[in-house]
C-alpha positions in Angstrom: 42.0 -27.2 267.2 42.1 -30.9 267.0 43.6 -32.8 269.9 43.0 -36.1 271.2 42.5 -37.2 275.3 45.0 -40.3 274.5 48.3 -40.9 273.0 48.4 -40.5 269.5 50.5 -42.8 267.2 51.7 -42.6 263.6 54.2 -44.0 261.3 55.7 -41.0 259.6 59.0 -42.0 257.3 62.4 -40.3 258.2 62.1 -38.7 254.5 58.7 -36.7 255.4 60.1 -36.2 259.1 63.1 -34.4 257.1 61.2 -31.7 254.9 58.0 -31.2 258.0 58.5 -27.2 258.7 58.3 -28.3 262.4 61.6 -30.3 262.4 64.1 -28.1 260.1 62.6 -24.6 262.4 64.0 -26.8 265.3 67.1 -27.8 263.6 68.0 -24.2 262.1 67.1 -23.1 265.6 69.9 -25.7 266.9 72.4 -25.2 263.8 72.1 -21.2 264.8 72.0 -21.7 269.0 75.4 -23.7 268.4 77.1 -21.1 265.7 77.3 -22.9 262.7 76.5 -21.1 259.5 74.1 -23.7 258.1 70.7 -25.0 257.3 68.8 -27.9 257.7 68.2 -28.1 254.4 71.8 -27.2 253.4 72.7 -30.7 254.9 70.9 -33.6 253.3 71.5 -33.1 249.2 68.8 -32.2 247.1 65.6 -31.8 248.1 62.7 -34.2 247.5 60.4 -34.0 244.2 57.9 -36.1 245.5 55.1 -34.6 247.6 55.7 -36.2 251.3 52.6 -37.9 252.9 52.8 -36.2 256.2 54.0 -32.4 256.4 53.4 -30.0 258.9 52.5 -26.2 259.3 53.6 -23.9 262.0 51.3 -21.8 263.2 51.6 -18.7 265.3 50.5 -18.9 269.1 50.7 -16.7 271.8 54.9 -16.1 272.1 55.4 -19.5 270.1 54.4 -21.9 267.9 51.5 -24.7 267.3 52.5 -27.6 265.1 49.2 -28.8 262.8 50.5 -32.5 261.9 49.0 -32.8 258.7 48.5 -36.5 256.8 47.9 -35.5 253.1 46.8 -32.0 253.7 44.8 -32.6 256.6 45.3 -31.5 260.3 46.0 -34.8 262.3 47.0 -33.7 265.5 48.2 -30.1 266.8 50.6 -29.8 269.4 53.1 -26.9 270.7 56.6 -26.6 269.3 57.7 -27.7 272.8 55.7 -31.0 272.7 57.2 -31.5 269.1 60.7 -30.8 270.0 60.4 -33.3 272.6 59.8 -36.3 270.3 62.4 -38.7 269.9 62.5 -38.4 266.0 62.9 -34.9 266.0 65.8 -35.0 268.5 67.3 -37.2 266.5 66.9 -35.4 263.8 68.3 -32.3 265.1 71.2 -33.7 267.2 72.1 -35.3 263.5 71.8 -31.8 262.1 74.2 -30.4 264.3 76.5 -33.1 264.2 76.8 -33.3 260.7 77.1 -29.4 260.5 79.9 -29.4 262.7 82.0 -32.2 260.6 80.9 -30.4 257.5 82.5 -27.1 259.2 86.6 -28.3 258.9 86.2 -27.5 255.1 84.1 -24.4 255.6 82.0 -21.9 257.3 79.4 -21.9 255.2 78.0 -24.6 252.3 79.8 -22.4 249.5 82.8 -22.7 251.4 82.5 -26.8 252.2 81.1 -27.2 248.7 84.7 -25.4 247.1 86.6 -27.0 249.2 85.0 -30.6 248.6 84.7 -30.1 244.6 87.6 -31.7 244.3 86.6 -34.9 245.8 85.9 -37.8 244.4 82.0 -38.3 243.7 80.8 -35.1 245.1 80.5 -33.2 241.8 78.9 -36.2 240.8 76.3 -35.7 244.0 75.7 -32.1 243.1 74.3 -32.6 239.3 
């Protein structure tokens, strides 16, 4: 287990902070906890083809989770799913996921539904290709 004595600081782009395993379990978590009928990854348009720089792994622990932060496949900084959740980035991020799922839920309850009702529009068959 790696963990430091001080504060540990990194600058991790909103793009990797978007795919890390960490995040969109919170997120999903917060999508289901609120009743909407989506995903994290349902939310943002297609997913990335690069390989991000910083990921993360969640790791089984006691009744939860660990979080390895991981800067190009290796373990930075572990800490509990609690700690993560905690961080400013990743409430952001999952405050916006809920938001976003909500105005997303007038044209549907799910993203078949929103997608069929938003085909239609312009530039969003455009978005989907």
């Amino acid at each position: 287990m790696i963990r430091s004595d001080g504060p540990v600081f990194a600058v991790i782009s909103l793009d990797d902070w978007w795919v890390m395993s960490a995040t969109r379990y919170l997120a999903n978590e917060a999508l289901r906890d609120a009743g909407l009928n989506f995903k994290a990854n349902e939310l943002y348009g297609p997913e990335r083809t690069d390989t991000p720089f910083w990921t993360t792994n969640l790791v089984p622990s006691g009744d939860g989770y660990e979080v390895h932060l991981l800067r190009a496949g290796v373990a930075t900084e572990v800490l509990s799913l609690n700690e993560w959740a905690e961080l400013s980035a990743t409430t952001w991020a999952v405050d916006d996921a809920v938001e976003v799922a909500y105005g997303l839920s007038e044209y549907g309850s799910n993203i078949e539904e929103v997608r069929e009702a938003l085909k239609h529009e312009e530039g969003f068959e455009e978005e989907e290709k």
